[in-house]
N, C-alpha and C positions, 0 to 999 in steps of 0.2 A: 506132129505126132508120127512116131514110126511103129513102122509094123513088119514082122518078120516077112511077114510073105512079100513084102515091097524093098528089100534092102538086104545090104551085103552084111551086115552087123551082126556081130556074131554075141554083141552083150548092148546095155542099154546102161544111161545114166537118169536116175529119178533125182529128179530136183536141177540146181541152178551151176552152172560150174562155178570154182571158186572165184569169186570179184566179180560175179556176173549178179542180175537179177530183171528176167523176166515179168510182163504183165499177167498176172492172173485175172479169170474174167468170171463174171459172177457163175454162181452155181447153180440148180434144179434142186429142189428136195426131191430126192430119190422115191421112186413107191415105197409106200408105208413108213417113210420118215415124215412126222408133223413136230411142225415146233411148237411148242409151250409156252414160248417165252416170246413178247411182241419186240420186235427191232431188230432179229437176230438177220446176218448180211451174210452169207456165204460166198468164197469166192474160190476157183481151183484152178491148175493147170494138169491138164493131163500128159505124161510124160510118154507112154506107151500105149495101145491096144493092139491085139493079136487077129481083130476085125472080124472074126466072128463072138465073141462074147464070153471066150473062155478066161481071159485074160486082160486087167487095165492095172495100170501104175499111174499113178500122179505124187500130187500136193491140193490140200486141201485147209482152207485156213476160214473164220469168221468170228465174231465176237463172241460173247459172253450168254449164256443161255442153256435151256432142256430141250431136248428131242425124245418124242416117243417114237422107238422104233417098235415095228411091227412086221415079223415074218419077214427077215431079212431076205432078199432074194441070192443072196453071194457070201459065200466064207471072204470074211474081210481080216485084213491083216493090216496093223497099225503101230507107228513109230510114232512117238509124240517127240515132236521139235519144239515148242512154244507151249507154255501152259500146263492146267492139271486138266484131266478130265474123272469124270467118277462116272463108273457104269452100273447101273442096279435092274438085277433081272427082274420078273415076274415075282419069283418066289424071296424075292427081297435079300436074296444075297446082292451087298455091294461092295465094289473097291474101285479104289482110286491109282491114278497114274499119272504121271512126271516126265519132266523133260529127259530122255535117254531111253522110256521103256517102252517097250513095245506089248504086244495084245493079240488076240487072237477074238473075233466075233464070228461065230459058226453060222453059215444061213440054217435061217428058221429063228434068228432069237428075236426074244418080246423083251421092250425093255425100258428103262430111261439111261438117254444120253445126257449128263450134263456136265459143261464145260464153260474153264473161265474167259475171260477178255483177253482176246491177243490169242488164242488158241492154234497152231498149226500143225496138221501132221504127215507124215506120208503114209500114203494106202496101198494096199497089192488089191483088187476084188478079185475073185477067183469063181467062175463058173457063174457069171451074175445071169440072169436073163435082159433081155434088150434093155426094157424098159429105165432100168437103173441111171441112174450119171453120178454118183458121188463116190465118196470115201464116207 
């Protein structure tokens, strides 16, 4: 994992270089993420933090299932590489997204996360509090 304040890097690469592929290592459910759905396996790598908490990049991938999140603690920012996912808030607005799109989840949202088999994507979290570890 790098971090600006430890490196001459003046940019960062999220994810695997091309013909490469890294081990991902299982994941935390994040505060206020519960899963819904029994069996579901999380696993990520993290690509970047800025080491105080303002700042994480990864990959974040696991199988098939719902998540309620609750009071998100970080503006998350999300690429979907593998899979659909459907996001439905509180007030039951939902939609859905695909391989190529990307997303925007503001901290503070209440919601269901639900996502197919083979799921993965990249995340920015942005202003998380400590506690957090996911995408």
């Amino acid at each position: 994992m790098d971090s600006i304040l430890s490196t001459d890097k003046t940019f960062f690469r999220i994810g695997e270089m091309p013909g490469s592929r890294e081990q991902m290592v299982p994941a935390e459910w994040p505060d206020g993420a519960t899963p819904l759905s029994d069996g579901m396996s999380p696993y990520h790598r993290e690509f970047y933090n800025d080491g105080a908490g303002r700042l994480k990049c990864g990959i974040w991938e696991c199988n098939a299932g719902n998540i309620e999140l609750c009071d998100c603690a970080a503006d998350r920012v999300c690429f979907i590489l593998r899979g659909t996912l459907r996001l439905t808030d509180r007030r039951r607005h939902s939609e859905a997204f695909g391989v190529g799109e990307c997303l925007v989840i503001p901290r503070g949202f209440n919601g269901v996360w639900s996502q197919s088999n083979d799921f993965a994507m990249t995340y920015v979290l942005i202003g998380e509090s400590g506690a957090e570890q996911r995408g």
